[in-house]
C-alpha positions in Angstrom: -2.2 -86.9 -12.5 -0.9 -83.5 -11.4 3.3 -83.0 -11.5 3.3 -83.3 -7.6 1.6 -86.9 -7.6 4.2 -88.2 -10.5 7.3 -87.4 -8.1 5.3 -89.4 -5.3 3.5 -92.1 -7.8 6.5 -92.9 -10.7 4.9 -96.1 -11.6 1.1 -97.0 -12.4 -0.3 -99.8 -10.6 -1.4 -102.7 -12.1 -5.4 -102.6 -10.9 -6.2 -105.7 -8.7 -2.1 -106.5 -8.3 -1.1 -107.9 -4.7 2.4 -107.1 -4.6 4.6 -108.8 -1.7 6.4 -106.5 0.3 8.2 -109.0 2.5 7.5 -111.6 5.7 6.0 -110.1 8.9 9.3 -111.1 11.0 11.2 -109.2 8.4 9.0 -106.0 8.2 8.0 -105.5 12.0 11.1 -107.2 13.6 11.8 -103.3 14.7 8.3 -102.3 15.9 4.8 -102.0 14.6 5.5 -99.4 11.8 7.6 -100.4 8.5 8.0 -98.3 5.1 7.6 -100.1 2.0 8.1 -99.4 -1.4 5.7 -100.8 -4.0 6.2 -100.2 -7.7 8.1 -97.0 -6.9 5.3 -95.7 -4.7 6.0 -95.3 -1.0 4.1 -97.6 1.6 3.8 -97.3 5.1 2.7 -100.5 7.0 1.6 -100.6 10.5 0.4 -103.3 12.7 -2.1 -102.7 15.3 -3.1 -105.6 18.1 -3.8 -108.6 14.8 -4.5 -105.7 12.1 -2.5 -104.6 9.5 -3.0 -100.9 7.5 -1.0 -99.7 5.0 -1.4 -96.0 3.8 0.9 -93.6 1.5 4.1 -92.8 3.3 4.9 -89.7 2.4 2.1 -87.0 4.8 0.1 -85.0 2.8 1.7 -81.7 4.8 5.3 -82.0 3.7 7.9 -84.1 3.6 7.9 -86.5 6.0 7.5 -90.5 6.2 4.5 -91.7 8.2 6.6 -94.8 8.8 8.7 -92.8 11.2 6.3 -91.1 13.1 4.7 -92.5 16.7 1.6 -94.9 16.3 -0.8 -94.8 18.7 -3.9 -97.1 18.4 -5.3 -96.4 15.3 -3.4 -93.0 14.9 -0.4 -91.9 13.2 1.7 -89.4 13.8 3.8 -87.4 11.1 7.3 -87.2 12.9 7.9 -83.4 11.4 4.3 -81.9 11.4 2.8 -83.7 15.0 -0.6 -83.8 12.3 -2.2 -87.4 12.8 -4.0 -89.5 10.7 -6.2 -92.4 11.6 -4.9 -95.6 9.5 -8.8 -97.4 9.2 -9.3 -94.3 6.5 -6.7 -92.2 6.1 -8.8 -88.8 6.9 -7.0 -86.1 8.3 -7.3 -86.0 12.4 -5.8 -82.2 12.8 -4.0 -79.3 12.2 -1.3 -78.6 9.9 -3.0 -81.6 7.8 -5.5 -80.2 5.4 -5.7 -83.1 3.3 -6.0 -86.9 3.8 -3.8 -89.8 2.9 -4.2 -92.6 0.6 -5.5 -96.2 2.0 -4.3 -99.4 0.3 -5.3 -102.9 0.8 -3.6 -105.2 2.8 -3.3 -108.9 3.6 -1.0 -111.9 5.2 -0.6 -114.9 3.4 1.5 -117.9 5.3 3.1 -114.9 6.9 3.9 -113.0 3.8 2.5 -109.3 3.3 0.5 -108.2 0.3 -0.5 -104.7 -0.7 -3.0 -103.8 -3.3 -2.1 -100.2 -4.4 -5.3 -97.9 -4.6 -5.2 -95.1 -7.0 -4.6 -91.8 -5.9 -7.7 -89.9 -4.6 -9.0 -86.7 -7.6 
């Protein structure tokens, strides 16, 4: 793990741990994008039509939580860099990204959230 993933990835995830992050009313009572944190790692959730994706919440550009920007379909918008990323995979959609984001799974249990944390992509 390089210094720069440490900052963003404090705590090692357990492999094959579903972690509740909290109810649906209480994550998405705002809108369709909440940010999460799970084992020190930062989660961003969003809900689109009966699906739910979760990806790293910090972009990949700089700075700025995913959880904040505009969601559009399957797209995601980093509120500071306008670069999108499309939540089914995390790749990279345009310029200033150079680099995709991290997918993690996701389910709803009796209404409850669960996130799986993925390790970090080499």
């Amino acid at each position: 793990m390089t210094a720069s993933q440490a900052l963003i990835f404090p705590e090692a995830a357990i492999a094959g741990q579903w972690i509740a992050v909290g109810t649906m009313a209480e994550l998405f009572d705002q809108g369709d994008c909440a940010g999460v944190q799970v084992r020190g790692r930062k989660v961003g959730l969003f809900k689109v039509d009966d699906e739910l994706f979760a990806v790293d919440d910090i972009c990949t550009h700089g700075n700025a939580l995913l959880s904040e920007g505009d969601l559009d379909g399957y797209e995601i918008e980093c509120p500071l860099h306008a670069g999108a990323f499309d939540l089914r995979s995390g790749k990279a959609l345009c310029s200033p990204l150079l680099k995709n984001t991290q997918c993690h799974l996701v389910k709803i249990e009796d209404e409850c959230v669960f996130v799986q944390l993925v390790s970090p992509e080499a």
